[in-house]
Every structure is written in structure tokens, then in C-alpha cells.
N, CA and C atoms of all chains as a GROMACS GRO file, in nm:
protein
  564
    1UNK      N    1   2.125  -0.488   1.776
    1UNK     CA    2   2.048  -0.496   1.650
    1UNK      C    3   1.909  -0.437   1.670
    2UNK      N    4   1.857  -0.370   1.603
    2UNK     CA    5   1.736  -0.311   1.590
    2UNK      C    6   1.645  -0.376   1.448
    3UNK      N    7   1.534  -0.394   1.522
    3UNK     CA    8   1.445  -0.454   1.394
    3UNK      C    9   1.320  -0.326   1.323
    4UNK      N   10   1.296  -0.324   1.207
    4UNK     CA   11   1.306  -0.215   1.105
    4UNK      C   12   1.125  -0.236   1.008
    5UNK      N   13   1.055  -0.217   1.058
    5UNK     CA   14   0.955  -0.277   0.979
    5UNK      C   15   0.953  -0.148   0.871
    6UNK      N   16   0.949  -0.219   0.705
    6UNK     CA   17   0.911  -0.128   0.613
    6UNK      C   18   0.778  -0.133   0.581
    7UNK      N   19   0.758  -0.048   0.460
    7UNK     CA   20   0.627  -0.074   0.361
    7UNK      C   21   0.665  -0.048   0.250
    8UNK      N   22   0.636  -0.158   0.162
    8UNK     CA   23   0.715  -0.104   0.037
    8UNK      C   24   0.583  -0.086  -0.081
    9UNK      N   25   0.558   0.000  -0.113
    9UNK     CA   26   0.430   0.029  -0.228
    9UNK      C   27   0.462   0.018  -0.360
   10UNK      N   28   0.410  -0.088  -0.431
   10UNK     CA   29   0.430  -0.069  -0.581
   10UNK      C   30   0.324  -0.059  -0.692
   11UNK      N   31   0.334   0.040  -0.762
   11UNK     CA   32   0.225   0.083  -0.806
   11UNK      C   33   0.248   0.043  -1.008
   12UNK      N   34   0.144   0.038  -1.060
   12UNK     CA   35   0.200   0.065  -1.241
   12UNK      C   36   0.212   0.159  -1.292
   13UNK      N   37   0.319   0.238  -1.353
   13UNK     CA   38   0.333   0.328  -1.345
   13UNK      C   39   0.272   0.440  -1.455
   14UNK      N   40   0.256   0.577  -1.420
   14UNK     CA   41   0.122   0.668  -1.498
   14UNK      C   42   0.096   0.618  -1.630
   15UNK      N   43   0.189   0.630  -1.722
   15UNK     CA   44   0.178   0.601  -1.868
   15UNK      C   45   0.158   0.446  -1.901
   16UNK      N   46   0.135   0.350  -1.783
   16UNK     CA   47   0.115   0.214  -1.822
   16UNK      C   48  -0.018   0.166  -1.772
   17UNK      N   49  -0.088   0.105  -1.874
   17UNK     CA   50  -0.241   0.090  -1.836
   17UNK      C   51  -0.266  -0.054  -1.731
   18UNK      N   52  -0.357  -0.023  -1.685
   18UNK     CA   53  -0.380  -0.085  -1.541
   18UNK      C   54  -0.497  -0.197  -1.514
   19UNK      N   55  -0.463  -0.273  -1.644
   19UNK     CA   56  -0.618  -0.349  -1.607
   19UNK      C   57  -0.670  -0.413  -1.512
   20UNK      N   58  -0.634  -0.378  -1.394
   20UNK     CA   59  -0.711  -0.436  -1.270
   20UNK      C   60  -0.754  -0.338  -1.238
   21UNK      N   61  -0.694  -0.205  -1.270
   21UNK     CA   62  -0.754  -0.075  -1.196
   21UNK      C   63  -0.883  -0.059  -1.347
   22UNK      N   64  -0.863  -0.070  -1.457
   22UNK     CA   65  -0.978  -0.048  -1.534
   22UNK      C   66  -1.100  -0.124  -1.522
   23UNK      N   67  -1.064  -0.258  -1.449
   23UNK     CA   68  -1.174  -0.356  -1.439
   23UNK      C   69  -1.257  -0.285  -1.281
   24UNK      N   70  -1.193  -0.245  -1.207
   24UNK     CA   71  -1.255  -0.161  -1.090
   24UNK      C   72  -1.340  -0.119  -1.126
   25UNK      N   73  -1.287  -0.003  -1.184
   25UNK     CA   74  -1.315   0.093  -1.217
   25UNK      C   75  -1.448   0.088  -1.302
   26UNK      N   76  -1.434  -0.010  -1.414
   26UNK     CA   77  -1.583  -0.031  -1.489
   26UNK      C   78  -1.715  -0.133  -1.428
   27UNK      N   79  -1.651  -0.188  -1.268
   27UNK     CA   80  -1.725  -0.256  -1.197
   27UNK      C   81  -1.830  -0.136  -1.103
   28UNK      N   82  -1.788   0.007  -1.081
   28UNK     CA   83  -1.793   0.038  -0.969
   28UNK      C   84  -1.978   0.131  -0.979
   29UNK      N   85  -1.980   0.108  -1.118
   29UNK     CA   86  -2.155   0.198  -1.162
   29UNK      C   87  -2.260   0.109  -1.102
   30UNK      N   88  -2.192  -0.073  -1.138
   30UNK     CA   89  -2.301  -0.179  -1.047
   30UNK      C   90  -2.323  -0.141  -0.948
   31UNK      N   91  -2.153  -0.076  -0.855
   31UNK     CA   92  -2.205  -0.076  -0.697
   31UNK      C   93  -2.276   0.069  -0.680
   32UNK      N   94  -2.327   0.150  -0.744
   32UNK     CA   95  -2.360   0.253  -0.758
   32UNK      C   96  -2.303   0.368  -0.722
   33UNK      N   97  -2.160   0.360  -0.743
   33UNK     CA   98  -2.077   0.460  -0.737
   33UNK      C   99  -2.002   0.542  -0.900
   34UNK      N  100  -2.075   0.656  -0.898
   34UNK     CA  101  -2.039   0.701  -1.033
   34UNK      C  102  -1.937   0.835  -1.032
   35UNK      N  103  -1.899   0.855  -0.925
   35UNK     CA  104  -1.836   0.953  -0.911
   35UNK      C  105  -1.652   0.932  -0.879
   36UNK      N  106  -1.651   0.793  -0.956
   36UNK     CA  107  -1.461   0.756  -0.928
   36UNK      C  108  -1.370   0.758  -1.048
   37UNK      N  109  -1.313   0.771  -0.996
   37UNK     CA  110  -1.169   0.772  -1.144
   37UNK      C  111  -1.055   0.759  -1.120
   38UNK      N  112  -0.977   0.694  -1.209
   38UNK     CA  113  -0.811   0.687  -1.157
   38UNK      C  114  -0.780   0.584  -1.062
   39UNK      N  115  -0.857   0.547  -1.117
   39UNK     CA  116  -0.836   0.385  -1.025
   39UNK      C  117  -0.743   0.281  -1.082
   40UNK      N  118  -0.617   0.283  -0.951
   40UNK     CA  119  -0.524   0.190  -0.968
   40UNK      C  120  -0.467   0.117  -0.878
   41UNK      N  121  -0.430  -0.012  -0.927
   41UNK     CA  122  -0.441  -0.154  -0.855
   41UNK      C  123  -0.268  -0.174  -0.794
   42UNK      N  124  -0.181  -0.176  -0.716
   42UNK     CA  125  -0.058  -0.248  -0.718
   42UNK      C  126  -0.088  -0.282  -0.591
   43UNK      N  127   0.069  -0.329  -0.548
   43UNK     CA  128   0.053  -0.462  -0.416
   43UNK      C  129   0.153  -0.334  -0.330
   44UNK      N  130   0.091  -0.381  -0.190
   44UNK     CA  131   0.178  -0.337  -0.086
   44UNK      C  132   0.222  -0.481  -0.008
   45UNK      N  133   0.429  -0.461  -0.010
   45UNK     CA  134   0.486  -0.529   0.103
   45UNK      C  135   0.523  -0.502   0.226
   46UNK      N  136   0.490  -0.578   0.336
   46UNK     CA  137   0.542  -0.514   0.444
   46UNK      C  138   0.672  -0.640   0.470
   47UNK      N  139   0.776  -0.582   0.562
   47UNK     CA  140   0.855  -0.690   0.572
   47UNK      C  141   0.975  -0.634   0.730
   48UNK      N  142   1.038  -0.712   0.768
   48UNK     CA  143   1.092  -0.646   0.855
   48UNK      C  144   1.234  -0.659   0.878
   49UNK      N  145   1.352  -0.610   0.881
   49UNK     CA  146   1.430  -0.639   0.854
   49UNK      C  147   1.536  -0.573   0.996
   50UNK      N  148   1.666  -0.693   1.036
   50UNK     CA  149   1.686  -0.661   1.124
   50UNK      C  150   1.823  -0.614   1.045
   51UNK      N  151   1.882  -0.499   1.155
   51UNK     CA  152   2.032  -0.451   1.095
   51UNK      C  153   2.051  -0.380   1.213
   52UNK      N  154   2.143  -0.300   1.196
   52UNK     CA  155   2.270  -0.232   1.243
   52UNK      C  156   2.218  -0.098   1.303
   53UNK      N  157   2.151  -0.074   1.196
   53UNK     CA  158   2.109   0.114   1.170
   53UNK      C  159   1.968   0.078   1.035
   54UNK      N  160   1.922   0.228   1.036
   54UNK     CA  161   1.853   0.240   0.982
   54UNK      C  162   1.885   0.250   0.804
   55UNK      N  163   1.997   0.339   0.821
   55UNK     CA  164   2.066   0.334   0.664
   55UNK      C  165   2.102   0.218   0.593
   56UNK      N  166   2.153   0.099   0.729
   56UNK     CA  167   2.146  -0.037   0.597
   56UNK      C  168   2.065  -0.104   0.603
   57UNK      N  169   1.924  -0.080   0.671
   57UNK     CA  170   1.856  -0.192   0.644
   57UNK      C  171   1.757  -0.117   0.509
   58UNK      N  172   1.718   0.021   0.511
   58UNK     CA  173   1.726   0.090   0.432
   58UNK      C  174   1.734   0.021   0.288
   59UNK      N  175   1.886   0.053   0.254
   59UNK     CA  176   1.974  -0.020   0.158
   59UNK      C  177   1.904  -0.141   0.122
   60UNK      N  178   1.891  -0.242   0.163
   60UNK     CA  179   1.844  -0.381   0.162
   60UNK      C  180   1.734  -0.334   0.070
   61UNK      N  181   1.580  -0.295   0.180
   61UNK     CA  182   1.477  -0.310   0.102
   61UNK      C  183   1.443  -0.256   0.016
   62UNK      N  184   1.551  -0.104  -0.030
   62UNK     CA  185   1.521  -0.094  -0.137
   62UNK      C  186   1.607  -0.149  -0.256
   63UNK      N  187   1.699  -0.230  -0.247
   63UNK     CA  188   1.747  -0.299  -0.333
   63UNK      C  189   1.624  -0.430  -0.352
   64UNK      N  190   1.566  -0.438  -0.216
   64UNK     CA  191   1.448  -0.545  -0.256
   64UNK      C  192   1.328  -0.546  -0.360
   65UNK      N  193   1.300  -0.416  -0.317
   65UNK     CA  194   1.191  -0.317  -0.370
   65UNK      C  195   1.216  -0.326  -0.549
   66UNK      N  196   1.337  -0.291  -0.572
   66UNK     CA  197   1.355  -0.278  -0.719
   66UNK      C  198   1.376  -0.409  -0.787
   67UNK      N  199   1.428  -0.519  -0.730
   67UNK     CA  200   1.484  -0.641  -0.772
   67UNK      C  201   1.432  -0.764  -0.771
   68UNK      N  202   1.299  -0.746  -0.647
   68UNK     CA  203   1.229  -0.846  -0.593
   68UNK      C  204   1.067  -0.829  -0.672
   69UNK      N  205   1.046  -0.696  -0.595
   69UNK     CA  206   0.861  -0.662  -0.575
   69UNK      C  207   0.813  -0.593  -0.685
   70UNK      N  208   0.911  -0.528  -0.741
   70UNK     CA  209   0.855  -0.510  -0.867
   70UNK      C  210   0.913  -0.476  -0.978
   71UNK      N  211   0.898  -0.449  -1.080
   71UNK     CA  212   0.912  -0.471  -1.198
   71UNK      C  213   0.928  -0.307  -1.272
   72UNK      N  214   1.083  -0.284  -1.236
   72UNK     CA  215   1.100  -0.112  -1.280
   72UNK      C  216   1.070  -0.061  -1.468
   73UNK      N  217   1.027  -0.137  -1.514
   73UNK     CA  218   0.972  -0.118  -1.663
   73UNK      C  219   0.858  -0.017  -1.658
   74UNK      N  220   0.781  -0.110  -1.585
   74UNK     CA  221   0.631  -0.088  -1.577
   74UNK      C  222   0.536  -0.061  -1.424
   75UNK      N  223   0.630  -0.046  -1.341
   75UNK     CA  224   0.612  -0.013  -1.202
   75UNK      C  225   0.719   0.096  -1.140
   76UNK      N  226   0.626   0.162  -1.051
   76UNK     CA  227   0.751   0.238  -0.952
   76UNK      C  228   0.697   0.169  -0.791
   77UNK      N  229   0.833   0.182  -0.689
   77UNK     CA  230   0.821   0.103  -0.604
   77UNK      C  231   0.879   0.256  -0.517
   78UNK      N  232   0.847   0.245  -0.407
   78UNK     CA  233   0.845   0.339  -0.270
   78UNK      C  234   0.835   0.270  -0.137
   79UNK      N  235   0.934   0.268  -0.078
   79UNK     CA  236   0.986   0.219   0.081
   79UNK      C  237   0.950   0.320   0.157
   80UNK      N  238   0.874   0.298   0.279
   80UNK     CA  239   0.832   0.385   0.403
   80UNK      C  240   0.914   0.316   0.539
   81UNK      N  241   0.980   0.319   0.637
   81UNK     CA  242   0.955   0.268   0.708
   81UNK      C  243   0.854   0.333   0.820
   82UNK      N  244   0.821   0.230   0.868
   82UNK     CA  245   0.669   0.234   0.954
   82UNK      C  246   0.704   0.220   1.131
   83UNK      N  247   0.829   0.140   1.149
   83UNK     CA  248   0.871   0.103   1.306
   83UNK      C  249   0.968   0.043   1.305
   84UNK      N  250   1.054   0.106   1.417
   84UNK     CA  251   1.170   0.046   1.481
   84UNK      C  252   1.171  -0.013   1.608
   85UNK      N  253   1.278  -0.091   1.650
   85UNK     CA  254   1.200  -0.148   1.774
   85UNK      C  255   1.377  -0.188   1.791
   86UNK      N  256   1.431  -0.112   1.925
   86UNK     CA  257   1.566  -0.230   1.907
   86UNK      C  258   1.523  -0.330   2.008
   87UNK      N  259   1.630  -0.445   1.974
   87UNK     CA  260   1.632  -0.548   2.080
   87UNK      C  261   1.691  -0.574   2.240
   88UNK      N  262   1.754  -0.441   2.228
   88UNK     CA  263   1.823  -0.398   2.378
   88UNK      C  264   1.733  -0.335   2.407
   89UNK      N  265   1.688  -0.377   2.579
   89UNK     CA  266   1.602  -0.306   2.639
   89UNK      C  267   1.694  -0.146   2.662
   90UNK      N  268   1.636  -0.018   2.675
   90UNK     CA  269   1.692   0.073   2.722
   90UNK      C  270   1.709   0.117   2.881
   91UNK      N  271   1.598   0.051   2.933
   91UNK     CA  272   1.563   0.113   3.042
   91UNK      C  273   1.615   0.060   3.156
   92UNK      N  274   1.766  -0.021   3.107
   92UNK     CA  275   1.844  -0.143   3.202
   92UNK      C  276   1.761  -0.271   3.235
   93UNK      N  277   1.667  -0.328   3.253
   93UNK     CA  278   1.612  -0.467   3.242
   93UNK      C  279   1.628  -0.509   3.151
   94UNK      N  280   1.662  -0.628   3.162
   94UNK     CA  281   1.720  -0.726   3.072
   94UNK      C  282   1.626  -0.800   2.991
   95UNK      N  283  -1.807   2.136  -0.604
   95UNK     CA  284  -1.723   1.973  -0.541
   95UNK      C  285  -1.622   1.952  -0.573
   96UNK      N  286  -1.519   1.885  -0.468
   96UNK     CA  287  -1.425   1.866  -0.457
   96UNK      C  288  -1.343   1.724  -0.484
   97UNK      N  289  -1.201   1.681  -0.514
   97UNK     CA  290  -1.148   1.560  -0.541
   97UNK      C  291  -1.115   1.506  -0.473
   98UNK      N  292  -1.145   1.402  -0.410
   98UNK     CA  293  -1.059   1.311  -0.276
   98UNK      C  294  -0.939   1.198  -0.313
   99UNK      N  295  -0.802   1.177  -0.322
   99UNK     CA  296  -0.782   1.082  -0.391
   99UNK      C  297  -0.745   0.994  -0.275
  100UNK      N  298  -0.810   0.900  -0.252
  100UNK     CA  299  -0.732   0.806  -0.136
  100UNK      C  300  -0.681   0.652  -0.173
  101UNK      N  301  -0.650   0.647  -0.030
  101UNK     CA  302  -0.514   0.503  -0.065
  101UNK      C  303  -0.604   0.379   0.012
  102UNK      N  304  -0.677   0.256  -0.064
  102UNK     CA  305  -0.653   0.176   0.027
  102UNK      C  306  -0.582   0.092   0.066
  103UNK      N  307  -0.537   0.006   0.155
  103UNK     CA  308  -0.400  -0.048   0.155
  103UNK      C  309  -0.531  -0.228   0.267
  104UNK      N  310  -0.500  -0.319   0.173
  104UNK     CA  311  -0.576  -0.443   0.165
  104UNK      C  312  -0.478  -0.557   0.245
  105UNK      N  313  -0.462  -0.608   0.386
  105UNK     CA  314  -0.335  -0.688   0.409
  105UNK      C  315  -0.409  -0.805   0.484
  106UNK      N  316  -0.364  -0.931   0.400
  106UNK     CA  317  -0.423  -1.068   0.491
  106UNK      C  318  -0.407  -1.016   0.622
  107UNK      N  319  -0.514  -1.072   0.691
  107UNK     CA  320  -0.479  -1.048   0.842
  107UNK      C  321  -0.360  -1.128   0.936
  108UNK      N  322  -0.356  -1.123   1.046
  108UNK     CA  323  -0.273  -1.168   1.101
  108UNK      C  324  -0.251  -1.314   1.139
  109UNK      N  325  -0.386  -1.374   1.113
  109UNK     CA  326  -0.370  -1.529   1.191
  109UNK      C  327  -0.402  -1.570   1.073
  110UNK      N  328  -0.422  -1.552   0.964
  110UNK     CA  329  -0.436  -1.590   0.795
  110UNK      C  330  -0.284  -1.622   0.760
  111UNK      N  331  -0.276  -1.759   0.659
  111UNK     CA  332  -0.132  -1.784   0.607
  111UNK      C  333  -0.169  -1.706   0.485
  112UNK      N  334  -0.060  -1.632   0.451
  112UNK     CA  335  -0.014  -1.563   0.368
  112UNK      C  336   0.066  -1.649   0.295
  113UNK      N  337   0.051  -1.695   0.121
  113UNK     CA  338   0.168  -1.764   0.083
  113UNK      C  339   0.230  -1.694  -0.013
  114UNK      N  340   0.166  -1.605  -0.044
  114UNK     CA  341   0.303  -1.480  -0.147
  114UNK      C  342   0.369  -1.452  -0.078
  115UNK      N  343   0.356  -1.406   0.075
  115UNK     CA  344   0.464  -1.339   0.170
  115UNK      C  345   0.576  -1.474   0.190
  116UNK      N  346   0.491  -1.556   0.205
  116UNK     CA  347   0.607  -1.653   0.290
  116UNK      C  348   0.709  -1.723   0.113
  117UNK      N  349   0.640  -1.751   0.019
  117UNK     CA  350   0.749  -1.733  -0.128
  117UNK      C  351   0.794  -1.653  -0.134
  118UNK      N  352   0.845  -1.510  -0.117
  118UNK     CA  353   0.881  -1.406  -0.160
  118UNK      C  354   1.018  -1.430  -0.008
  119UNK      N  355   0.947  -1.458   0.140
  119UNK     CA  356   1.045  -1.450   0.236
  119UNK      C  357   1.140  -1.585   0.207
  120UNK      N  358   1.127  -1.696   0.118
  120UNK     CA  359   1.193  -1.804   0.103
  120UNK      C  360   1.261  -1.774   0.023
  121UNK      N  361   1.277  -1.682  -0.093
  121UNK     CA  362   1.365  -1.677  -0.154
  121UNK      C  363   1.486  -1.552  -0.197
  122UNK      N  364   1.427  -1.497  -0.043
  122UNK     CA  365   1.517  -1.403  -0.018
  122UNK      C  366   1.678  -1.406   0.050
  123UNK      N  367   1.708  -1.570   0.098
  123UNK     CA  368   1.836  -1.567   0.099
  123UNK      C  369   1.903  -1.616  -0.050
  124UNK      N  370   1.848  -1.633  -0.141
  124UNK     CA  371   1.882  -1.655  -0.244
  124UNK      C  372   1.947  -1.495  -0.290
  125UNK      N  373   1.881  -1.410  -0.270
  125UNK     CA  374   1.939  -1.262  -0.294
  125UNK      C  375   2.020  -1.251  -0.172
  126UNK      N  376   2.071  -1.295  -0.091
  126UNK     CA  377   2.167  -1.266   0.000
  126UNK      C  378   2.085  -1.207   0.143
  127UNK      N  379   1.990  -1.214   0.202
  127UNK     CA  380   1.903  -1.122   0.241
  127UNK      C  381   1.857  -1.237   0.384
  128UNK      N  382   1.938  -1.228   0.455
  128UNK     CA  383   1.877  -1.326   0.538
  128UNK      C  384   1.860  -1.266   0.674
  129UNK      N  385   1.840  -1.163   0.697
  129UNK     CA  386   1.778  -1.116   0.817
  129UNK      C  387   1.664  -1.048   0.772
  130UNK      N  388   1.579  -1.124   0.664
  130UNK     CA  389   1.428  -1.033   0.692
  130UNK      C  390   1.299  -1.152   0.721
  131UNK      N  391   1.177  -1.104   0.773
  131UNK     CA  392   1.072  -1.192   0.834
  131UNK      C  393   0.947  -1.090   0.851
  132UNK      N  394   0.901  -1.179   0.870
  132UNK     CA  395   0.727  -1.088   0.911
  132UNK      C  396   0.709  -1.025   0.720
  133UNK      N  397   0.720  -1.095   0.589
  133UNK     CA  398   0.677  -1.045   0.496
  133UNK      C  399   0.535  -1.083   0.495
  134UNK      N  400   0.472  -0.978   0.451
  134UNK     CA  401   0.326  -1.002   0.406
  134UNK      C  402   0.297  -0.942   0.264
  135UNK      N  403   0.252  -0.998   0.203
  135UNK     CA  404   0.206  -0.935   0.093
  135UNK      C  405   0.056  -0.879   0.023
  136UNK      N  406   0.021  -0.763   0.074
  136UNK     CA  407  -0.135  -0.760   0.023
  136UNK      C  408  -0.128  -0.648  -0.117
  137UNK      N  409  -0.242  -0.599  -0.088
  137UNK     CA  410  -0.302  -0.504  -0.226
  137UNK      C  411  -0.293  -0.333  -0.164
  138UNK      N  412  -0.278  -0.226  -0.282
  138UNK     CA  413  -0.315  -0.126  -0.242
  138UNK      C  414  -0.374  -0.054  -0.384
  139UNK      N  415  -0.476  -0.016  -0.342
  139UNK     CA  416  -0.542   0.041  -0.486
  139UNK      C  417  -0.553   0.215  -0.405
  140UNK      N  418  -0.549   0.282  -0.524
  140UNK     CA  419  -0.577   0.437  -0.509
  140UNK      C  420  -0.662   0.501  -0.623
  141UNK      N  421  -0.778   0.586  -0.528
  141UNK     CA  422  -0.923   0.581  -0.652
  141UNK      C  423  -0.896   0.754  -0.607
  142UNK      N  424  -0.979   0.812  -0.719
  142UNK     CA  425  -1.061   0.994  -0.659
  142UNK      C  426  -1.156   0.982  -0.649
  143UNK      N  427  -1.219   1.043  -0.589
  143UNK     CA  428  -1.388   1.059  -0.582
  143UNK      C  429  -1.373   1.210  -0.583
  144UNK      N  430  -1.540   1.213  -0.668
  144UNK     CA  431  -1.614   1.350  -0.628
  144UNK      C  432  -1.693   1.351  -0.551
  145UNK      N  433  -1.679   1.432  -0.468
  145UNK     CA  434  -1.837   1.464  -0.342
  145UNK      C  435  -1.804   1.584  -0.279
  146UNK      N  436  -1.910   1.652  -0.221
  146UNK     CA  437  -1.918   1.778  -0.191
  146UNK      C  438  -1.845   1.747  -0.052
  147UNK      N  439  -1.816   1.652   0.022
  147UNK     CA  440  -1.756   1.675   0.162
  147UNK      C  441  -1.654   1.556   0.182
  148UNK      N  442  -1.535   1.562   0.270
  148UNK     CA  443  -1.474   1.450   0.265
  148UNK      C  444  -1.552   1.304   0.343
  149UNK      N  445  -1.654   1.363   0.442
  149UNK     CA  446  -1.689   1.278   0.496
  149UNK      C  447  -1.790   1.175   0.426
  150UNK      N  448  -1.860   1.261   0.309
  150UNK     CA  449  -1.912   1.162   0.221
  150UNK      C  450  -1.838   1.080   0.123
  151UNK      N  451  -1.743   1.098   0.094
  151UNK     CA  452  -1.621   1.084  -0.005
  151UNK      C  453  -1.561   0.952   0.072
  152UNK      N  454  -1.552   0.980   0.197
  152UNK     CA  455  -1.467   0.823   0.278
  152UNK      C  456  -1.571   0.729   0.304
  153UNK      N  457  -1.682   0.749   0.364
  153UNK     CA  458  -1.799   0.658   0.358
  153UNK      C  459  -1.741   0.618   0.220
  154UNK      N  460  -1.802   0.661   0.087
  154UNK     CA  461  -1.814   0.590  -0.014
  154UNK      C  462  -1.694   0.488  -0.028
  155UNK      N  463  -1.563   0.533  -0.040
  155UNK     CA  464  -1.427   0.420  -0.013
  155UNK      C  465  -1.444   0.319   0.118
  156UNK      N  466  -1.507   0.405   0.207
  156UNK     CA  467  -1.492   0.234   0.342
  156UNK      C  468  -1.552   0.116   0.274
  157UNK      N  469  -1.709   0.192   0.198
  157UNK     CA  470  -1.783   0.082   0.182
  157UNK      C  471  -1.712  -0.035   0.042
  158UNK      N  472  -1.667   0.044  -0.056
  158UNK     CA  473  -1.595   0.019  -0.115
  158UNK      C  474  -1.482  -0.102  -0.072
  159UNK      N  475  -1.426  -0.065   0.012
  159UNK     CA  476  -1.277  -0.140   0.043
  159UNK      C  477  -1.335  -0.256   0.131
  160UNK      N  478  -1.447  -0.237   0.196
  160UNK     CA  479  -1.533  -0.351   0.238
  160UNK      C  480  -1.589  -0.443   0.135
  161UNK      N  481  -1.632  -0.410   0.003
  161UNK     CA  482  -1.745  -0.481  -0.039
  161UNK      C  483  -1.679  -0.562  -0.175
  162UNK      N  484  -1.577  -0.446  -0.221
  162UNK     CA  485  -1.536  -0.476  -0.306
  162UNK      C  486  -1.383  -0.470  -0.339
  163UNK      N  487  -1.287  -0.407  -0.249
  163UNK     CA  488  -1.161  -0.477  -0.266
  163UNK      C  489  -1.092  -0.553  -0.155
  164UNK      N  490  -1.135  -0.603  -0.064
  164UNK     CA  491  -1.122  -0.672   0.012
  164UNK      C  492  -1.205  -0.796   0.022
  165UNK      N  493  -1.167  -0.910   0.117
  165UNK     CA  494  -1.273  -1.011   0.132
  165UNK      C  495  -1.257  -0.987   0.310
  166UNK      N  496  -1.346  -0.963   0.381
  166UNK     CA  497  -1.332  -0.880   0.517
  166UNK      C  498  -1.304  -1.063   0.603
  167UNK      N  499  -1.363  -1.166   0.522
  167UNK     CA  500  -1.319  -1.278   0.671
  167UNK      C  501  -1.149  -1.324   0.604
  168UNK      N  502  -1.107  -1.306   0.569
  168UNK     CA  503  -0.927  -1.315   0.562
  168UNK      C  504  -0.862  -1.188   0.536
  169UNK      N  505  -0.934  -1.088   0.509
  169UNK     CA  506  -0.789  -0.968   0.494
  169UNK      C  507  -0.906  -0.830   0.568
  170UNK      N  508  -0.788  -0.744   0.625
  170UNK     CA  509  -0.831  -0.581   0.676
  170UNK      C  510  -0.803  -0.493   0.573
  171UNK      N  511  -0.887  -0.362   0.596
  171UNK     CA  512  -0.889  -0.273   0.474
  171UNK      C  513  -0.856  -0.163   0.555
  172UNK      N  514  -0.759  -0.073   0.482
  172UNK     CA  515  -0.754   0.046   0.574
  172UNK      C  516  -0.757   0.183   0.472
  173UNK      N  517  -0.817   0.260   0.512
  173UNK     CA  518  -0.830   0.358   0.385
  173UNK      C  519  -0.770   0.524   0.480
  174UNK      N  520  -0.674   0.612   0.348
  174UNK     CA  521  -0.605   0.705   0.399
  174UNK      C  522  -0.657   0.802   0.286
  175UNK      N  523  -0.680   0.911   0.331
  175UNK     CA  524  -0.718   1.041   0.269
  175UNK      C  525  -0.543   1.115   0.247
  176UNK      N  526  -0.523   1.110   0.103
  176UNK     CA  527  -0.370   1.158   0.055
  176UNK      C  528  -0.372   1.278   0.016
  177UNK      N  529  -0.499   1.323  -0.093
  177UNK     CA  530  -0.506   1.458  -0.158
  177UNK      C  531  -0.634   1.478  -0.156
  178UNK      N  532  -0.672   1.604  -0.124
  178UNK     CA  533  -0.806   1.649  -0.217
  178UNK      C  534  -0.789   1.796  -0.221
  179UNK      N  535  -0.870   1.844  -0.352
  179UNK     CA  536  -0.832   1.932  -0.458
  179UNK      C  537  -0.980   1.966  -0.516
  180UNK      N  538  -1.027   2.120  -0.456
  180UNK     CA  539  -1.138   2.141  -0.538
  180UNK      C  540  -1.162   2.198  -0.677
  181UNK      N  541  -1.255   2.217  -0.757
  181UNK     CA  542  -1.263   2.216  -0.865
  181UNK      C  543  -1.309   2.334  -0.887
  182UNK      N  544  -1.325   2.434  -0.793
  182UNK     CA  545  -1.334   2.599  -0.806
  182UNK      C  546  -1.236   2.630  -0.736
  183UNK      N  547  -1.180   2.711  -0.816
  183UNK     CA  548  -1.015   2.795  -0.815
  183UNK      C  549  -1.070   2.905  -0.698
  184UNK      N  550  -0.984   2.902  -0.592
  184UNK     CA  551  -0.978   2.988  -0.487
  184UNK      C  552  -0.966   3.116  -0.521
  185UNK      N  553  -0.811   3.157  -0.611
  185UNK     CA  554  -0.783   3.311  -0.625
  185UNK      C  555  -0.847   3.373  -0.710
  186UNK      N  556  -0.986   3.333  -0.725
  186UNK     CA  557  -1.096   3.427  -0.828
  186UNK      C  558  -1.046   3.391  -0.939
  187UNK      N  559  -0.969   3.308  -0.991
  187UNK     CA  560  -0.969   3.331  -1.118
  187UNK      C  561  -1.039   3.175  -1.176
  188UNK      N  562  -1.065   3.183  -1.295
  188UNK     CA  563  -1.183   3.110  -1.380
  188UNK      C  564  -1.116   2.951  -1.360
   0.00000   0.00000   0.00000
């Protein structure tokens, strides 16, 4: 078994307005930054998942991604994985 | 001047309890899903800036992702340069 760390990014998607990214965004003249725009807010998951191969653990998080983390109306969601690691040493030590 | 659009990506730290991660990992054998662990759940916001150099452009986001989308004594901020795009057209034309 090999363990699989993802990242799964979910963002709101272009045509849906973003009021955490608009509230930034109209916060950011206080901090004296006037030169930003397009500021938008979603959550990143990380999670790790153990399997077989890469293709089903794959499978999993992005069935997670769409079903769990976010909300395909008004969000798009994107899986990276980031690290693999199997649990058999290779190098013969146990 | 040019457009910087970068990613910051906001994740409780490591010795911080996380309790969206650990709700989200509890009710994932409910979806059938029982080989996943290590969920964390943080933030990722993505802004543009204008500035004449990238190096002024990331200063402005570090300080940013320090001051104001992060809280630095429970979560790390990590900021990634994705696109930038200047605003005078290279092939001579207008």
C-alpha cells in the first residue's frame, strides 16, 4: 500500500460573486494597498489517502472533491497530488 | 507595469487542532472512504497586483497573507507566483 497525499482546491466559481473575496478586497485601501483586484476566497483540503496505486486513490478524492468539499453549482474543485510515500521499504530493510 | 496573480494557500499549522478537518475526516466513512487521514482544512485566496517588479508585487502579498489573511500564531501562509502578464503588448502592437 502506498500512502497518497492530495490537495484539493476549491474555489467560487468566475460568474459567482465572492463575498469574502469582495470584503478583502474593499478592506485592502485601509492596509494601503491599492493596486489589487480579483480577489477570491475558497478553502484548500489536504488529505491523505492510502490505496493500491495512484489511479484509485485518485478516484476517491476526486469523487471527494465533488461530493464532500464542495459545492459543484457554485464552486469548481481541483485535486493535485503533492506526495507519495509507499509503506514497503525499497531498499530491503524492513 | 505588470500583473502578478498569486495563490495564497492559509493551513492551521501542525500542532493546532483543526476541527473542520477532523468533521469532514469523521464523516468520511459514511461515504464509504475509510482509508483517508491527515485531513486539514485551511483557506486559499488568489489576488493580482500591479507593480513594476515581481519582487515588489510578493513583498506586498507576504505582508498581506501575514497581516491579513492569516492569523500567524495558529495557521502558516504560503504564497505562489501563478501568472503575471504585462500591460504593454510585446509585438509592437497597441
Amino acid at each position: 500500500m502506498t500512502s497518497f497525499r492530495f490537495v484539493v482546491s476549491v474555489m467560487p466559481k468566475e460568474a459567482i460573486l465572492d463575498p469574502q473575496g469582495r470584503a478583502v478586497e474593499q478592506s485592502l485601501p485601509h492596509l494601503g494597498v491599492t493596486t489589487a483586484s480579483g480577489v477570491r476566497v475558497g478553502r484548500r483540503v489536504e488529505l491523505t489517502l492510502e490505496a493500491a496505486g495512484e489511479t484509485e486513490a485518485r478516484e476517491t478524492v476526486e469523487r471527494l472533491a465533488h461530493e464532500l468539499f464542495s459545492n459543484p453549482l457554485i464552486e469548481t474543485a481541483s485535486v493535485e497530488l503533492v506526495d507519495a510515500t509507499s509503506s514497503i521499504a525499497t531498499d530491503g530493510r524492513p
